[in-house]
PyMOL Python script that loads the backbone (N, CA, C, O; Angstrom):
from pymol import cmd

cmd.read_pdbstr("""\
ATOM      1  N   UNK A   1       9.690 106.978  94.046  1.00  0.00           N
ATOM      2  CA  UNK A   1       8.924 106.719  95.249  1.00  0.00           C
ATOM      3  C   UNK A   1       8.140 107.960  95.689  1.00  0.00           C
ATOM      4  O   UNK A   1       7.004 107.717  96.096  1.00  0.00           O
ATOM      5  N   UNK A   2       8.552 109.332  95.685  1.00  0.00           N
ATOM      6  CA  UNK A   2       7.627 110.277  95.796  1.00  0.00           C
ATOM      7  C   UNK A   2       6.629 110.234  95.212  1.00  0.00           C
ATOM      8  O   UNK A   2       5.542 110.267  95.789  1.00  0.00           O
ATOM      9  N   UNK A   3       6.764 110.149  93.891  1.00  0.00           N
ATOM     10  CA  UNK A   3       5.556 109.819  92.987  1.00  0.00           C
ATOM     11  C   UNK A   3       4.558 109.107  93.292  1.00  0.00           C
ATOM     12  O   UNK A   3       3.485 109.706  93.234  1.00  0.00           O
ATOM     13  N   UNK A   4       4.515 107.904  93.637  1.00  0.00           N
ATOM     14  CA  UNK A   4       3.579 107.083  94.467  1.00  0.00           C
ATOM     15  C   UNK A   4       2.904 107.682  96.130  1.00  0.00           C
ATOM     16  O   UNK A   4       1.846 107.778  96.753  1.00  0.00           O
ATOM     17  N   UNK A   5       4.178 107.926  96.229  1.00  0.00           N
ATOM     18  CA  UNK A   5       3.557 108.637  97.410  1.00  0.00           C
ATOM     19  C   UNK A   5       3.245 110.024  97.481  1.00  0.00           C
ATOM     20  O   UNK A   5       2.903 110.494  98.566  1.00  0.00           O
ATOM     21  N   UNK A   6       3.288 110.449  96.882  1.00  0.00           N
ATOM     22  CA  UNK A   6       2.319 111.911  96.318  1.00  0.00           C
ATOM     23  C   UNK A   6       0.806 111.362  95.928  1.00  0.00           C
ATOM     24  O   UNK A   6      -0.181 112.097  95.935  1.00  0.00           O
ATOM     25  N   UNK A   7       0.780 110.140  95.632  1.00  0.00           N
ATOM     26  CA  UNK A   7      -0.695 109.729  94.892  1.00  0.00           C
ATOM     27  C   UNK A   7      -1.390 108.863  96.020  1.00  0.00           C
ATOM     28  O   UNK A   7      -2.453 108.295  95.766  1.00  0.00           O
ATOM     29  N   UNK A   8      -0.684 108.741  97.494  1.00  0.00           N
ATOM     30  CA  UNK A   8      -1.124 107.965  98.223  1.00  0.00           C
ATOM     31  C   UNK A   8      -1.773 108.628  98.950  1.00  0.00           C
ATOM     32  O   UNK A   8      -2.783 108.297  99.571  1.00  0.00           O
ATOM     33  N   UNK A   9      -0.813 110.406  98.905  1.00  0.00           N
ATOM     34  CA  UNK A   9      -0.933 111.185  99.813  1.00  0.00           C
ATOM     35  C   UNK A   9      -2.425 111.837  99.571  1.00  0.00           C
ATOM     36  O   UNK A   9      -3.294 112.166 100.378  1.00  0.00           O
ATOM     37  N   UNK A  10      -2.363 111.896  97.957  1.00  0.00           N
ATOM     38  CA  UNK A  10      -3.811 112.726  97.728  1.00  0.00           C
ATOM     39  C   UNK A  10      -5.102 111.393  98.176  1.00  0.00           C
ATOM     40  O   UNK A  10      -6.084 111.556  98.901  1.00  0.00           O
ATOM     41  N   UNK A  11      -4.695 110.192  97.503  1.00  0.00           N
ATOM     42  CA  UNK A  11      -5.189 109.473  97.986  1.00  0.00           C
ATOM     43  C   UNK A  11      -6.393 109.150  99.235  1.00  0.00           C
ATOM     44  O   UNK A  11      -7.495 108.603  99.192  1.00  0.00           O
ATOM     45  N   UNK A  12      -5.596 109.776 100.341  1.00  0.00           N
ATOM     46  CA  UNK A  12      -6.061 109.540 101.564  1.00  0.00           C
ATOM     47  C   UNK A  12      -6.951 110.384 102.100  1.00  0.00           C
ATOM     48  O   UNK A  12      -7.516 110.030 103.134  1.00  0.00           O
ATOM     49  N   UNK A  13      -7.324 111.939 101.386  1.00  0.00           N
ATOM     50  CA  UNK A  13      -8.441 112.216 101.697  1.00  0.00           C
ATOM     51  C   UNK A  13      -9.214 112.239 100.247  1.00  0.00           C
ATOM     52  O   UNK A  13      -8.754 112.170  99.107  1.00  0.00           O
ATOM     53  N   UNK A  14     -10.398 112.348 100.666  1.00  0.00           N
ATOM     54  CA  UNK A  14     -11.808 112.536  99.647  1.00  0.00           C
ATOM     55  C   UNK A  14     -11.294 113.801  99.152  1.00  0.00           C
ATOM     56  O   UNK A  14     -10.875 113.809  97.994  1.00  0.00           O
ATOM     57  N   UNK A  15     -11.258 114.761  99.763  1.00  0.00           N
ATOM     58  CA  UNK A  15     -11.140 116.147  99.402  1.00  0.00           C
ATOM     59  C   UNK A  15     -10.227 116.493  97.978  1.00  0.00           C
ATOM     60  O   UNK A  15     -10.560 117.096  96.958  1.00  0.00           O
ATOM     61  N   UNK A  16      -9.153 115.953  98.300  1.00  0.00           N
ATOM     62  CA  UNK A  16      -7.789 116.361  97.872  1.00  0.00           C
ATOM     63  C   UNK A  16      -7.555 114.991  96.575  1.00  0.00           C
ATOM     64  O   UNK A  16      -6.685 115.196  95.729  1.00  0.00           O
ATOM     65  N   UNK A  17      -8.201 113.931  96.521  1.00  0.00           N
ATOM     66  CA  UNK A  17      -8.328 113.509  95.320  1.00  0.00           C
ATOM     67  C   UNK A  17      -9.435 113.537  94.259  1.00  0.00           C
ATOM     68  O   UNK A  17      -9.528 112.906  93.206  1.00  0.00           O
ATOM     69  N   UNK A  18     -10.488 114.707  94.988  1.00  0.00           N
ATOM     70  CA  UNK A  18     -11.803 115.079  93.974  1.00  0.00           C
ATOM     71  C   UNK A  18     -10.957 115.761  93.775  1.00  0.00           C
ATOM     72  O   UNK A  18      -9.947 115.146  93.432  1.00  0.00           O
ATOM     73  N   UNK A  19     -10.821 117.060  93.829  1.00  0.00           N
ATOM     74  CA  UNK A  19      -9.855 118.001  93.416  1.00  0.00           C
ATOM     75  C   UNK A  19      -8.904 117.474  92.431  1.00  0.00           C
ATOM     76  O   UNK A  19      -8.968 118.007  91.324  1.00  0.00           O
ATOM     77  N   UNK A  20      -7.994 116.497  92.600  1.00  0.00           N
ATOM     78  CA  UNK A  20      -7.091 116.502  91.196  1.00  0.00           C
ATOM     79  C   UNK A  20      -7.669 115.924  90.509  1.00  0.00           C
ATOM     80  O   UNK A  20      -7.480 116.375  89.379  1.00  0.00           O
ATOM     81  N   UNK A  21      -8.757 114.588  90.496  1.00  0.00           N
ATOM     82  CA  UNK A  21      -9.720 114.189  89.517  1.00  0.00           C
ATOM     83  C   UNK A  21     -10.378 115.231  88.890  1.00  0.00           C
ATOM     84  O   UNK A  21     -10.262 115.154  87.667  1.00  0.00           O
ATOM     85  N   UNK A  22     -11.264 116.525  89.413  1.00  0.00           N
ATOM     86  CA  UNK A  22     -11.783 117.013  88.584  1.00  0.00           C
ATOM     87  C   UNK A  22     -10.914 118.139  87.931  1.00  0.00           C
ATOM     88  O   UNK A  22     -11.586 118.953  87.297  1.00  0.00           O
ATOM     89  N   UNK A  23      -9.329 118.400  87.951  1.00  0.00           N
ATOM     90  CA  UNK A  23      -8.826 119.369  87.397  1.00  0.00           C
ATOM     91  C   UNK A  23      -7.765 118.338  86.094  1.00  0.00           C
ATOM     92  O   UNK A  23      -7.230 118.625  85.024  1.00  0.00           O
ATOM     93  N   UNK A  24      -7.867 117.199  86.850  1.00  0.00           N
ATOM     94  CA  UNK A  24      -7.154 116.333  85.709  1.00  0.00           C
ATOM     95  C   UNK A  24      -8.330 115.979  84.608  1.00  0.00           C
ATOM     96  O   UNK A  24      -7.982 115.696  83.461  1.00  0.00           O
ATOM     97  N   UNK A  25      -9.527 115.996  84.917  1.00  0.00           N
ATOM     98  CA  UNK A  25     -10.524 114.891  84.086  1.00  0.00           C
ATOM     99  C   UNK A  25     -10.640 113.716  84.446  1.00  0.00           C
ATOM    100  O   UNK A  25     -11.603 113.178  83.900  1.00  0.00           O
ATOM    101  N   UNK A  26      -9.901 112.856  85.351  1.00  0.00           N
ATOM    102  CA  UNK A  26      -9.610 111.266  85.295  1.00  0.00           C
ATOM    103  C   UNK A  26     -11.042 111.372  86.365  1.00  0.00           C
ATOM    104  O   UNK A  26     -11.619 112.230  87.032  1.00  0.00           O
ATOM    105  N   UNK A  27     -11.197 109.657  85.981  1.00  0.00           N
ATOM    106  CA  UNK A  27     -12.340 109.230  87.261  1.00  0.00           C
ATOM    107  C   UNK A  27     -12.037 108.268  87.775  1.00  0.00           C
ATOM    108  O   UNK A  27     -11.306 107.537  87.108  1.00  0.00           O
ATOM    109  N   UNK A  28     -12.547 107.649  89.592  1.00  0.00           N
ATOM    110  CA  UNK A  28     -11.460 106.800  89.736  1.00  0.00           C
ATOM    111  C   UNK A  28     -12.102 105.631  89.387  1.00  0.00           C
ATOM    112  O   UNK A  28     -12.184 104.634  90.105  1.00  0.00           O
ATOM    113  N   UNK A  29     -12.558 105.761  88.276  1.00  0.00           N
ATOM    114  CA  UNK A  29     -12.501 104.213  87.816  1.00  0.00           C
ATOM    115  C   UNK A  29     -11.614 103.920  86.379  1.00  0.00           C
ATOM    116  O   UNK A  29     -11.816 102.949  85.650  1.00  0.00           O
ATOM    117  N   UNK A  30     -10.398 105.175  86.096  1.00  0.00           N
ATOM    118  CA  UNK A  30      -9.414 105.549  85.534  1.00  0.00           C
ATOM    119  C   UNK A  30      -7.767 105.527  85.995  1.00  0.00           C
ATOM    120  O   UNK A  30      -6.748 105.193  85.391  1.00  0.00           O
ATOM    121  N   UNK A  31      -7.926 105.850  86.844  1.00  0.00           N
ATOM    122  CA  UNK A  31      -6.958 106.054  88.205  1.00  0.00           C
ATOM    123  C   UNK A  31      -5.509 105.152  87.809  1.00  0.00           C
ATOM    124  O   UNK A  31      -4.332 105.479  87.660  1.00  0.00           O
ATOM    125  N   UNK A  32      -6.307 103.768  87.719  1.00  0.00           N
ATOM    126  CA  UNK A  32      -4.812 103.008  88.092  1.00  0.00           C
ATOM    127  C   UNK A  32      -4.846 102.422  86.962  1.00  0.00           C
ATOM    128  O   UNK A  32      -4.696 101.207  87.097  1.00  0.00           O
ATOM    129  N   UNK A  33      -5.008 102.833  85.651  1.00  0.00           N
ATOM    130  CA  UNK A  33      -5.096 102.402  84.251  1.00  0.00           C
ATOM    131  C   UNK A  33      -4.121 103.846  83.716  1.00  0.00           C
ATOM    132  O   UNK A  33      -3.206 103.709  82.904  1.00  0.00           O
ATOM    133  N   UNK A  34      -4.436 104.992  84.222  1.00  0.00           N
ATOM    134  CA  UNK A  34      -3.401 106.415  83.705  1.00  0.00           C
ATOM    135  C   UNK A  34      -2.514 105.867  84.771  1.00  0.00           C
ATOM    136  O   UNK A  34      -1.429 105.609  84.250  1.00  0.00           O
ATOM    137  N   UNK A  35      -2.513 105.626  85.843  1.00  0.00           N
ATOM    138  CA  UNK A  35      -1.054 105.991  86.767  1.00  0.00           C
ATOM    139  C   UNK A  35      -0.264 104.866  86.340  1.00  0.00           C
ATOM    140  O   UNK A  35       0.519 104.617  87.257  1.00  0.00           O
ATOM    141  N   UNK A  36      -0.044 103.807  85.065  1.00  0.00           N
ATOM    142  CA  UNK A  36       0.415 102.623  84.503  1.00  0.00           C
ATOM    143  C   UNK A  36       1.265 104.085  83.299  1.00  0.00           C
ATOM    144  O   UNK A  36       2.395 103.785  82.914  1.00  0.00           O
ATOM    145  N   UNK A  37       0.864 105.108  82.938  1.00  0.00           N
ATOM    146  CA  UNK A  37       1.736 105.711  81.331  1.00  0.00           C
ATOM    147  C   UNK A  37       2.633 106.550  82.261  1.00  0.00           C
ATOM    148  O   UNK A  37       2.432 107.229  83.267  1.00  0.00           O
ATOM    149  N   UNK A  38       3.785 106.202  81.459  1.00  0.00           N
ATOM    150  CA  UNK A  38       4.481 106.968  82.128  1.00  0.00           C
ATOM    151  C   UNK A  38       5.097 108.662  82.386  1.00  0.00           C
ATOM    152  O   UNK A  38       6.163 109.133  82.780  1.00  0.00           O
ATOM    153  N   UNK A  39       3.865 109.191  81.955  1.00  0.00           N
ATOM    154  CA  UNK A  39       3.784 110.604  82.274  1.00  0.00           C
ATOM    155  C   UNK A  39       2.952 110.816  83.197  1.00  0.00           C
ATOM    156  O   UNK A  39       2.913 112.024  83.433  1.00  0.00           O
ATOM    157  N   UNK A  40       2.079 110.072  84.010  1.00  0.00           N
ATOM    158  CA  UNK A  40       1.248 110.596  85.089  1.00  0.00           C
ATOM    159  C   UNK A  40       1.773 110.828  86.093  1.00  0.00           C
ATOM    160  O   UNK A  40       1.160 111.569  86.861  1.00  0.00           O
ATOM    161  N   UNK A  41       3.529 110.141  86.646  1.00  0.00           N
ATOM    162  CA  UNK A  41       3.786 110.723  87.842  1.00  0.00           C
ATOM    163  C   UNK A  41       4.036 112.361  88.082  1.00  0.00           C
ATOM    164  O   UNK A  41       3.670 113.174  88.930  1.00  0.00           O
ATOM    165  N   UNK A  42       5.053 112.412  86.585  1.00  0.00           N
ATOM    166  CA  UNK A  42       5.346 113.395  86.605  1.00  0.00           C
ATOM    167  C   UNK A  42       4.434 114.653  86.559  1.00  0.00           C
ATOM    168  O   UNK A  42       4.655 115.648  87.249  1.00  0.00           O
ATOM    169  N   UNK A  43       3.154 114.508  85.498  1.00  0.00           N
ATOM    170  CA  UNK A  43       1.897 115.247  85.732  1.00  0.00           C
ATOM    171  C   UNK A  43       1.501 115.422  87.801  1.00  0.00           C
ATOM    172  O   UNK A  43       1.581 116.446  88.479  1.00  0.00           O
ATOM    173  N   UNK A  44       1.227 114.457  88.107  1.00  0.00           N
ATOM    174  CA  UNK A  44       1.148 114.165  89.559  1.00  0.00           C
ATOM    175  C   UNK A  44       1.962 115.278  90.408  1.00  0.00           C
ATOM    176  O   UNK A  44       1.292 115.999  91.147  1.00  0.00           O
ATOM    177  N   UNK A  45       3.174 115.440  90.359  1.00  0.00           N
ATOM    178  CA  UNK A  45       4.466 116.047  91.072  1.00  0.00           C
ATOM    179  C   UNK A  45       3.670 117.160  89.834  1.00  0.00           C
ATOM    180  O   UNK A  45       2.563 116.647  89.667  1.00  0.00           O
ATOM    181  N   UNK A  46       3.740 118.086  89.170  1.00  0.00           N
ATOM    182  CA  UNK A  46       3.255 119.222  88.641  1.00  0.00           C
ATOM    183  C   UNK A  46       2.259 119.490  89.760  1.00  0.00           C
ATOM    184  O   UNK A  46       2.340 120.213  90.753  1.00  0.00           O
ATOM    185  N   UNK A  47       1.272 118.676  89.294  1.00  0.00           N
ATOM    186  CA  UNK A  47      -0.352 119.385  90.356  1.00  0.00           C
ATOM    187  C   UNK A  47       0.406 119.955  91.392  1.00  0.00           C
ATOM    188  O   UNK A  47       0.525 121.174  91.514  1.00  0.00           O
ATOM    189  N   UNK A  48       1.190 118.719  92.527  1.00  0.00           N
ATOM    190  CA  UNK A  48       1.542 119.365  93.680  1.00  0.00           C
ATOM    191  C   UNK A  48       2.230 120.772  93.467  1.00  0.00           C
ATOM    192  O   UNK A  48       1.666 121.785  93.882  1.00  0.00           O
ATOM    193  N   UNK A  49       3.581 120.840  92.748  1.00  0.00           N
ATOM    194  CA  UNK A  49       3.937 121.567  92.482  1.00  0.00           C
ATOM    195  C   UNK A  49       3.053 123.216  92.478  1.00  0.00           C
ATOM    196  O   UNK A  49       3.316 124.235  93.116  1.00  0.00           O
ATOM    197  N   UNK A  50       2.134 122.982  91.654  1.00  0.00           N
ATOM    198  CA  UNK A  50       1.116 123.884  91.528  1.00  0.00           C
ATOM    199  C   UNK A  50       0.447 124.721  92.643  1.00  0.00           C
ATOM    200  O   UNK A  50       0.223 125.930  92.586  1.00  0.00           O
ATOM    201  N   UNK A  51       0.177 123.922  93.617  1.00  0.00           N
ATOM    202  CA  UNK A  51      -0.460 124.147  94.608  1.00  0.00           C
ATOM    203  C   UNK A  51       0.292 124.344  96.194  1.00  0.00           C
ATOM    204  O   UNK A  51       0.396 123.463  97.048  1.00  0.00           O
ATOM    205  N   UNK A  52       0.729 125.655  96.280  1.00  0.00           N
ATOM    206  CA  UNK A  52       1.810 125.792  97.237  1.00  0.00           C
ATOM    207  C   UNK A  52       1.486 124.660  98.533  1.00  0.00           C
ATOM    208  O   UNK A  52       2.198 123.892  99.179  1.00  0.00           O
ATOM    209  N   UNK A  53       0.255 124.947  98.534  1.00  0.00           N
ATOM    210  CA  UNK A  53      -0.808 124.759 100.056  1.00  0.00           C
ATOM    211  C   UNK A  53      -0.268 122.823 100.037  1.00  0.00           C
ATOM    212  O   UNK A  53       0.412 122.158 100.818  1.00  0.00           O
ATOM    213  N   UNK A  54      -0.846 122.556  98.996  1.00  0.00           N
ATOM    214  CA  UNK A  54      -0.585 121.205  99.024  1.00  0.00           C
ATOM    215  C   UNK A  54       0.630 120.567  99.005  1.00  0.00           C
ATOM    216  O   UNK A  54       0.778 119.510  99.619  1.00  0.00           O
ATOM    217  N   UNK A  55       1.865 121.274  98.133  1.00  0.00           N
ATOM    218  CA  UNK A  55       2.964 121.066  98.089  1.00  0.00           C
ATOM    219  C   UNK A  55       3.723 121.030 100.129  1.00  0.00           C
ATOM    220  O   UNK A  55       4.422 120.195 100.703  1.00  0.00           O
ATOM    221  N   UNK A  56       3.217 122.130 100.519  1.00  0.00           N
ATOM    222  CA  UNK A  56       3.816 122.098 102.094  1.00  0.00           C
ATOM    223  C   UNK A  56       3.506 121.188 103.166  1.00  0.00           C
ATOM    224  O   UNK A  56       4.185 120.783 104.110  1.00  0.00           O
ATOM    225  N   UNK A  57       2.305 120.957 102.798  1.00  0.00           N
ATOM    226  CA  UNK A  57       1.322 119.634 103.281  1.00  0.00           C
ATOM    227  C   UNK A  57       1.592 118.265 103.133  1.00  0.00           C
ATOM    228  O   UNK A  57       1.411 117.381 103.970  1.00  0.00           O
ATOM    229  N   UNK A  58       2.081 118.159 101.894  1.00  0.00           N
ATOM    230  CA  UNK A  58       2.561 117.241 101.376  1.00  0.00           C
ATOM    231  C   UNK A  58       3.873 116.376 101.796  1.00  0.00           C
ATOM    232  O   UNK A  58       3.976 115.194 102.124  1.00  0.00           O
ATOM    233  N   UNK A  59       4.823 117.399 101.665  1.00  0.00           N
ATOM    234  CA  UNK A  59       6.443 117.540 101.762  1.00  0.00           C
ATOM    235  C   UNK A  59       6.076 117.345 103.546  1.00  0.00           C
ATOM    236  O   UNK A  59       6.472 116.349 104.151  1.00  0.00           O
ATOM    237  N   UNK A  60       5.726 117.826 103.844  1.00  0.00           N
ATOM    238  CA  UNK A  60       5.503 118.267 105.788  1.00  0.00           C
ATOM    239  C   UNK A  60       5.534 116.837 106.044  1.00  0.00           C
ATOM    240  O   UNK A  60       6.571 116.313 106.451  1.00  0.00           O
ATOM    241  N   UNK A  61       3.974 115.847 105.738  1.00  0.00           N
ATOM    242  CA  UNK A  61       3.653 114.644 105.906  1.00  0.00           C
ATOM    243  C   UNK A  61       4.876 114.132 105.569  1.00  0.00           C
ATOM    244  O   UNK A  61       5.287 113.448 106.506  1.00  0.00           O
ATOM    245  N   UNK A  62       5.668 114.158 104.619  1.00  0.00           N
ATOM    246  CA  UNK A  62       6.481 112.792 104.284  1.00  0.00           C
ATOM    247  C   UNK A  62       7.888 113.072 104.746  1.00  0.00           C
ATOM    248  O   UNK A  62       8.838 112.319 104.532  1.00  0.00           O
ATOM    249  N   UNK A  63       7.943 114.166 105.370  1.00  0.00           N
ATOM    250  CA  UNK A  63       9.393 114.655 106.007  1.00  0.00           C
ATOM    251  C   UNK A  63      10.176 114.808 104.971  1.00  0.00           C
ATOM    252  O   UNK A  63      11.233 114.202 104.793  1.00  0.00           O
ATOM    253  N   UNK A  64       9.484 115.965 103.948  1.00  0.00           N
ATOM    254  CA  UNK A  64      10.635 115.891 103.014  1.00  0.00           C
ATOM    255  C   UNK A  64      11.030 117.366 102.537  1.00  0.00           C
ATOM    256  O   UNK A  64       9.959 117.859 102.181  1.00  0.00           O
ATOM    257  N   UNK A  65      11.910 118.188 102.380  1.00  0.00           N
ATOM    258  CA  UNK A  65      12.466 119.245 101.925  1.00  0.00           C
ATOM    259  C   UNK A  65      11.381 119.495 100.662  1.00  0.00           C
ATOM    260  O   UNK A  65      11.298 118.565  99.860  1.00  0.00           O
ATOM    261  N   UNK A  66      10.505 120.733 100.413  1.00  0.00           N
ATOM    262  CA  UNK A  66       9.853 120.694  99.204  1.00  0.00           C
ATOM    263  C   UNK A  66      10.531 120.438  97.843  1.00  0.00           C
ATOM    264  O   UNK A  66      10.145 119.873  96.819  1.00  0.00           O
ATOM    265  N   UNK A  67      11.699 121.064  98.202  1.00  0.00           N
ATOM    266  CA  UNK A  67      12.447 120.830  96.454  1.00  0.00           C
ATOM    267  C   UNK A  67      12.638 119.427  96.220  1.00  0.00           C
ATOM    268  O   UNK A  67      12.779 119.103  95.041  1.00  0.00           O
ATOM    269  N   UNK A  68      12.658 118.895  96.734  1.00  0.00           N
ATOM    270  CA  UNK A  68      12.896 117.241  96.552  1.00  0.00           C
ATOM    271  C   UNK A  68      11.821 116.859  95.781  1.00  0.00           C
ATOM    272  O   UNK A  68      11.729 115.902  95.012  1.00  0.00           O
ATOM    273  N   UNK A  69      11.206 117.510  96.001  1.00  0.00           N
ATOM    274  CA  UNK A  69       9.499 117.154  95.181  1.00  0.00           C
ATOM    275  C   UNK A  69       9.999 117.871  93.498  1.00  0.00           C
ATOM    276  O   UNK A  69      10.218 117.119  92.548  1.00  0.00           O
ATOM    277  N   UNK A  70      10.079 118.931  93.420  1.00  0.00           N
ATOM    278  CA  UNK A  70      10.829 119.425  92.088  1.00  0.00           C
ATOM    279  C   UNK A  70      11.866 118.224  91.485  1.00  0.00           C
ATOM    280  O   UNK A  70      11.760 117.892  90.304  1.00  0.00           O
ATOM    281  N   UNK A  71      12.882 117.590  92.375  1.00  0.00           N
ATOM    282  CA  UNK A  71      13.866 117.088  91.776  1.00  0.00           C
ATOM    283  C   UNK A  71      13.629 115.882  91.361  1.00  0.00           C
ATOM    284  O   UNK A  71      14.355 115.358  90.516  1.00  0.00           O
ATOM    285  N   UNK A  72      12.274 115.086  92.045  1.00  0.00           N
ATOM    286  CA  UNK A  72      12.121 114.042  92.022  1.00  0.00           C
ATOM    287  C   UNK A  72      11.104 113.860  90.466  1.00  0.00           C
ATOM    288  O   UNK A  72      11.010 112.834  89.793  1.00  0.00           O
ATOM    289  N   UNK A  73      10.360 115.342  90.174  1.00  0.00           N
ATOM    290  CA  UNK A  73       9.957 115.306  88.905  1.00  0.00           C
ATOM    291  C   UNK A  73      10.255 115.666  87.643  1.00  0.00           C
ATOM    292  O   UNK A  73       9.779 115.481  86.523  1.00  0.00           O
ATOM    293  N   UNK A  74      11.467 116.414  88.278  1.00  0.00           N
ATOM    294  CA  UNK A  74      12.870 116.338  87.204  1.00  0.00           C
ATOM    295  C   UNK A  74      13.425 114.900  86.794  1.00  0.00           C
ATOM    296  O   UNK A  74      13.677 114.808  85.592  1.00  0.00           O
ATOM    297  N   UNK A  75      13.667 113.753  87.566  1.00  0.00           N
ATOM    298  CA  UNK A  75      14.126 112.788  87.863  1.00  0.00           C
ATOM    299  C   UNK A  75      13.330 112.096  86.510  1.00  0.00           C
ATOM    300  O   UNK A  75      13.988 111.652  85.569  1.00  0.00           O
ATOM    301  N   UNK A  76      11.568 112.053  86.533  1.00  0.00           N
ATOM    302  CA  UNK A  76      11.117 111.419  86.147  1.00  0.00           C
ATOM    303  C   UNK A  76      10.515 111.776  84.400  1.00  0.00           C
ATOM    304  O   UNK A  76      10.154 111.063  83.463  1.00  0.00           O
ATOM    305  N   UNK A  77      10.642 113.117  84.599  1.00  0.00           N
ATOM    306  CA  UNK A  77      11.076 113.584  83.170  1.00  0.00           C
ATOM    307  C   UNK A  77      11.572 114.500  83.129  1.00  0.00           C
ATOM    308  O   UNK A  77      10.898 115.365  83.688  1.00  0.00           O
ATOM    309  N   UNK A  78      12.743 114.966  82.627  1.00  0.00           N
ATOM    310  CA  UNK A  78      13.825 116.324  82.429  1.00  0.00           C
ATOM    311  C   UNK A  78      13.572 117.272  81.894  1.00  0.00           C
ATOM    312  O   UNK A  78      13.563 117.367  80.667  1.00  0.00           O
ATOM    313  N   UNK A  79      13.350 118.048  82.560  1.00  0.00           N
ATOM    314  CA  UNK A  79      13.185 119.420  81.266  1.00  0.00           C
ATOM    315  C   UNK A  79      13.715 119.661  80.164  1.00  0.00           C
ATOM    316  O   UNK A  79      14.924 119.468  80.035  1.00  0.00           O
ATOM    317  N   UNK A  80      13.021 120.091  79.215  1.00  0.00           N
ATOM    318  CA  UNK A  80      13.422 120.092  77.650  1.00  0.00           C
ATOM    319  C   UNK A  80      14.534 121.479  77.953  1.00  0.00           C
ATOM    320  O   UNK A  80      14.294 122.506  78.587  1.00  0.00           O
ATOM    321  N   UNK A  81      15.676 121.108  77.316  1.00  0.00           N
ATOM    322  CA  UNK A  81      16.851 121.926  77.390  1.00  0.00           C
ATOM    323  C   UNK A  81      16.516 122.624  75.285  1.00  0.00           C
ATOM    324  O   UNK A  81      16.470 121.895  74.294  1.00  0.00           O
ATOM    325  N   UNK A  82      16.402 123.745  75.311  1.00  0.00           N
ATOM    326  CA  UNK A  82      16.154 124.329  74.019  1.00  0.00           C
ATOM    327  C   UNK A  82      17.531 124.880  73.696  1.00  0.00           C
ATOM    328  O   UNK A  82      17.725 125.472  72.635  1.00  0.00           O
TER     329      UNK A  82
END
""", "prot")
cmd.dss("prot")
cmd.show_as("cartoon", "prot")
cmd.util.cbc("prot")
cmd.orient("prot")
């Protein structure tokens, strides 16, 4: 459910989903054809990740502890244990 709502969140402004469109490549007439494989959430939770600014913004809006955002993209794919 973060996942989605990480994509609702960028979603909702213009700003903040040009931005991951043009650092992902996708266009949104792509959007909901990639967010169907199941590596885009987790890509998704990275970007945020990435971006402190957005990550606090993010987590803030949805009342959520930032690491939850980490765990939730752990959740959705695990880190490769070497």
């Amino acid at each position: 459910m973060i996942g989605v709502a990480g994509l609702s969140w960028l979603a909702a402004e213009p700003e903040r989903i040009g931005r991951f469109l043009a650092i992902t490549g996708l266009g949104p007439e792509n959007v909901r054809a990639a967010a169907r494989d199941p590596s885009f959430l987790p890509a998704l939770l990275d970007y945020l990740l990435a971006n402190e600014a957005d990550l606090v913004a993010f987590a803030s809006e949805m009342n959520l502890d930032p690491a939850r955002v980490r765990m939730a993209r752990d959740v959705l794919a695990p880190p490769v244990v070497l």
